[in-house]
C-alpha positions as CSV (number, residue, x, y, z in Angstrom):
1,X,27.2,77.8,110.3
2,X,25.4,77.0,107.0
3,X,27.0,77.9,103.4
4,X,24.6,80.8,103.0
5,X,25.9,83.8,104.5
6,X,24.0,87.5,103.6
7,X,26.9,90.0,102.4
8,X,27.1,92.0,105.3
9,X,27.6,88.9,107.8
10,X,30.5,87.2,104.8
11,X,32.2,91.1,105.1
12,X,32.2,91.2,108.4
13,X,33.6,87.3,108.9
14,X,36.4,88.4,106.3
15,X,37.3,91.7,108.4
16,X,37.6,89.1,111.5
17,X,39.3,87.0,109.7
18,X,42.6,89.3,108.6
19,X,42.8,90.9,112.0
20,X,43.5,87.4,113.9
21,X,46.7,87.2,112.2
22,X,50.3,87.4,114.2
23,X,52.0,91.2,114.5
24,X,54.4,90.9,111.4
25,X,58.0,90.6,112.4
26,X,59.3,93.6,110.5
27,X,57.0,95.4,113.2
28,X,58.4,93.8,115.9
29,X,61.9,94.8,114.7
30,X,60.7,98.4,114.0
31,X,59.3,98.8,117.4
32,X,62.6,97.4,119.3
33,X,60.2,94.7,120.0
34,X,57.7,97.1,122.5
35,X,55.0,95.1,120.5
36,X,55.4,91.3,120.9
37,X,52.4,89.7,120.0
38,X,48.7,90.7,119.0
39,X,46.2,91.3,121.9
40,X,43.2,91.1,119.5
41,X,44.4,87.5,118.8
42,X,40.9,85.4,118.5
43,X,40.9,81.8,119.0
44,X,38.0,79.9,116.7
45,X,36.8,77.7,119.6
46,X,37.6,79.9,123.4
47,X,36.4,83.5,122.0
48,X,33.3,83.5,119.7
49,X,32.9,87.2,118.1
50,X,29.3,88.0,118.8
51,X,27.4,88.6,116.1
């Protein structure tokens, strides 16, 4: 992808960006551990987003 990105598409790559993070592990302890890991994980190269 080339440096020039409209706002919309840079918002929406940020928004992507801080949801393919790990569940934190003060969650996991909250929970009793019921939530292990996060589903909505996105790997850069296997899942592409879509737009």
């Amino acid at each position: 992808m080339g440096a020039n990105k409209g706002f919309m598409l840079k918002r929406r790559l940020g928004k992507k960006m801080k949801q393919n993070k790990p569940v934190p592990h003060w969650c996991r302890l909250k929970t009793d551990n019921k939530i292990k890991y996060n589903n909505k994980r996105r790997h850069w190269l296997r899942t592409k987003i879509g737009f």
